[in-house]
C-alpha positions in Angstrom: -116.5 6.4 -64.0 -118.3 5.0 -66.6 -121.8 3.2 -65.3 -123.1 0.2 -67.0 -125.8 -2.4 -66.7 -125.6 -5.9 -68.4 -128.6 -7.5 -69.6 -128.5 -10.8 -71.0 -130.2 -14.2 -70.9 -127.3 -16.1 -70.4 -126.1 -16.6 -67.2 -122.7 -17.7 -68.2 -122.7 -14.9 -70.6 -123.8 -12.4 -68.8 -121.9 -13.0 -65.5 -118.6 -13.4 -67.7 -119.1 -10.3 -69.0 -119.6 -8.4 -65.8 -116.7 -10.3 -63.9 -114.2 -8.7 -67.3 -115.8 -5.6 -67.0 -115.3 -5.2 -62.4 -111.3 -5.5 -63.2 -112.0 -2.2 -65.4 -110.8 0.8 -63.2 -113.0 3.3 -65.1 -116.3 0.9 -65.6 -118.6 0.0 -63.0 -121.8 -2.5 -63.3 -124.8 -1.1 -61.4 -126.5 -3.9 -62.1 -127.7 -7.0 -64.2 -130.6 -8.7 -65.6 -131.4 -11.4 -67.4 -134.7 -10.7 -69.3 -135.8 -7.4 -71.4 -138.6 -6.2 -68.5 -136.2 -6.8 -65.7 -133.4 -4.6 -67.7 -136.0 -2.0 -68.4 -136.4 -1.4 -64.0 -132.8 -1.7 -63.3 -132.1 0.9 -66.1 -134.6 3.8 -65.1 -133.9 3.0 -61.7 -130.0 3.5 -61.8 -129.4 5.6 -64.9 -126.4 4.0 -66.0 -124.4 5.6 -68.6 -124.3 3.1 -71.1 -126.5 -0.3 -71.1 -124.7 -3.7 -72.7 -127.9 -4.8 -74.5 -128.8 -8.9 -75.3 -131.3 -9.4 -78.3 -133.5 -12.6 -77.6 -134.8 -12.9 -74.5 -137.6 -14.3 -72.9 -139.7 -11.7 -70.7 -139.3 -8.5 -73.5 -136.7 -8.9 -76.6 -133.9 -6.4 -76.6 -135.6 -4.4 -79.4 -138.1 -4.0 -76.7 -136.4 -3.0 -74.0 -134.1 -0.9 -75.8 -137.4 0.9 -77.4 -138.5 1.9 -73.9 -134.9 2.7 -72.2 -134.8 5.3 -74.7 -138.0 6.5 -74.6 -138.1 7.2 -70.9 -134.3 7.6 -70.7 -133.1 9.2 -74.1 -129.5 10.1 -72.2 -128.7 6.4 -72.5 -126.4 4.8 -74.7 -127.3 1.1 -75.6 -125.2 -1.1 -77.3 -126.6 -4.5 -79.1 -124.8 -7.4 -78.2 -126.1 -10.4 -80.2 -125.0 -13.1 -82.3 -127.5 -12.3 -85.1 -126.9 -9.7 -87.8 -129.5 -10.8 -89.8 -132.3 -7.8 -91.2 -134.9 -8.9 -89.1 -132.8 -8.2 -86.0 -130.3 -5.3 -87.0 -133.0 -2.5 -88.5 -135.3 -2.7 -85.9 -132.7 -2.8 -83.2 -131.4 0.7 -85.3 -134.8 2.5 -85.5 -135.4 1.2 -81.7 -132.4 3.6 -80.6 -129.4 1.4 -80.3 -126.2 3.5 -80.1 -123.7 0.6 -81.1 -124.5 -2.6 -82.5 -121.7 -5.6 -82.3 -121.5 -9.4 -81.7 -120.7 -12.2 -79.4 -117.9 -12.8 -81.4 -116.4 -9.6 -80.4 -113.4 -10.3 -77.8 -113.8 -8.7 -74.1 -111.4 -6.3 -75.9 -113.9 -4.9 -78.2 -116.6 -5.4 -76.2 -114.7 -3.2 -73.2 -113.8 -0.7 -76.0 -117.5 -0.1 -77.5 -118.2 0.8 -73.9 -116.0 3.7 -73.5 -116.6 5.1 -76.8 -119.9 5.2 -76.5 -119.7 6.7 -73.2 -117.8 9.2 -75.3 -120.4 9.8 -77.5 -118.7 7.8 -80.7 -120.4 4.5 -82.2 -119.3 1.2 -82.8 -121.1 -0.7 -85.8 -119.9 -4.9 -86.7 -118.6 -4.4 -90.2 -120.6 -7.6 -91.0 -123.9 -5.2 -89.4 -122.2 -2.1 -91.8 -121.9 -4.2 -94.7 -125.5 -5.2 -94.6 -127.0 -1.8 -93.8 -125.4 -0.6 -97.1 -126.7 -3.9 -98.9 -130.4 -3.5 -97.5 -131.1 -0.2 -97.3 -132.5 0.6 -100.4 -135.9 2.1 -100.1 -136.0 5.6 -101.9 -136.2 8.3 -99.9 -136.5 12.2 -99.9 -132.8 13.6 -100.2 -132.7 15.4 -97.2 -129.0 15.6 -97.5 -129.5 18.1 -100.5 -130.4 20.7 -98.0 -126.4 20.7 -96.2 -123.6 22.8 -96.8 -120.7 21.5 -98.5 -119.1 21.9 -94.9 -121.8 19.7 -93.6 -121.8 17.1 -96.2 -118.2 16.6 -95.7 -118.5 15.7 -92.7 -121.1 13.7 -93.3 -119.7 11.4 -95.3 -116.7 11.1 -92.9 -119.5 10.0 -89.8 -119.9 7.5 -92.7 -116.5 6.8 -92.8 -117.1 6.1 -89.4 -114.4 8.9 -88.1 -115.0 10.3 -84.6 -115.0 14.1 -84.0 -111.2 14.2 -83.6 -110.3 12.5 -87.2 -113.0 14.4 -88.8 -111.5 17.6 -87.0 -107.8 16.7 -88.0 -108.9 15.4 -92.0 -111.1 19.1 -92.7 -108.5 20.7 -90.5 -111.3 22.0 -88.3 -111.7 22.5 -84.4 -113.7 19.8 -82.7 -116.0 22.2 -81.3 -117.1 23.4 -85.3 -117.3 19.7 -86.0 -119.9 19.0 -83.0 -121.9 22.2 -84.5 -122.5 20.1 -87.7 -122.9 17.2 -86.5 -125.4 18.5 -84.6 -127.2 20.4 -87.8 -126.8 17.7 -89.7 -128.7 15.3 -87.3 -131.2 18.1 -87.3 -131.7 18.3 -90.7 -131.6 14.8 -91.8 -134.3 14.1 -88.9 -132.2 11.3 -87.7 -131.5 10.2 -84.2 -128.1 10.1 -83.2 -124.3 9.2 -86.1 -125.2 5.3 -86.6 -128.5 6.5 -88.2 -127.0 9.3 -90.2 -124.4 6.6 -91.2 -127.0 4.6 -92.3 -128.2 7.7 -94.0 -125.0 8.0 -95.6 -125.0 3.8 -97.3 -128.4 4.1 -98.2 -128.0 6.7 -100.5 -124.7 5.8 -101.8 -123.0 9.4 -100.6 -119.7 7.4 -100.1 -119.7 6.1 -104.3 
């Protein structure tokens, strides 16, 4: 059973969103909130699984809230669901810790899907979010990815692909278990958080051209 907690503004929003979600056998909402501080509580307090995260709120943005959650509760996965995708919103809500980052747009569908993969462990990024985190990104950095093995790098660039662990494991005609190992050293050594940063590892220094 996969626990979430909703957090969102919008009452109509919000309580649409949980009502889809209760007719989900394997989801269950352990609770709701409608500003960023009152999210924060009902998050350390039930230790959901996965947290459905609005961005502008009044009482603590989303980038705030999602800044603490993981701080104090790194296990969490928090997924950003907004209607902007504009930089001011989309990099911060990144460096803050979001896991998956998509938009009202999305139908209860997607929204239901990003859910369970991130429960799984596998990201979901808007292509329009994607697009611009490969536009933006352009500050020079140190190449840390100079330090991977050709192993690792290949797999790197197929997290920035946006493959999960089974496609990358079927594509190198590896086990899932090896590709898990270098996901995990490859985290490591690019000091990155968690696969939507080393994506955005990946766009920013043009790996994929």
């Amino acid at each position: 059973m996969i626990r979430v907690v909703v957090i969102d503004d919008h009452d109509v929003v919000r309580k649409g969103i949980v009502a889809y979600l209760q007719t989900e056998e394997d989801i269950e909402i352990v609770g709701q909130a409608s500003s960023g501080f009152e999210g924060v509580e009902i998050v350390l307090q039930e230790k959901p699984d996965v947290v459905l995260m609005d961005l502008i709120m009044e009482n603590g943005t989303g980038i705030e809230a999602t800044e603490k959650i993981i701080t104090d509760y790194p296990d969490c996965k928090v997924i950003i669901l907004t209607s902007f995708y504009d930089d001011e919103k989309v990099f911060p809500a990144i460096e803050a810790g979001a896991f998956s980052y998509i938009l009202k747009t999305s139908t209860a569908i997607e929204i239901t899907e990003a859910i369970k993969k991130a429960a799984l462990g596998e990201n979901v990024i808007e292509p329009k979010v994607a697009s611009k985190m490969m536009t933006n990104f352009r500050s020079e950095k140190k190449k840390l990815h100079d330090d991977l093995t050709e192993r690792e790098r290949e797999v790197l660039l197929c997290i920035g692909d946006g493959l999960t662990n089974q496609e990358i494991s079927e594509k190198l005609y590896i086990g899932v278990k090896t590709v898990k190992t270098h996901v995990s050293n490859i985290l490591s050594k690019l000091d990155v958080h968690d696969r939507t940063q080393a994506a955005v590892y990946v766009h920013r220094n043009k790996l994929l051209q």
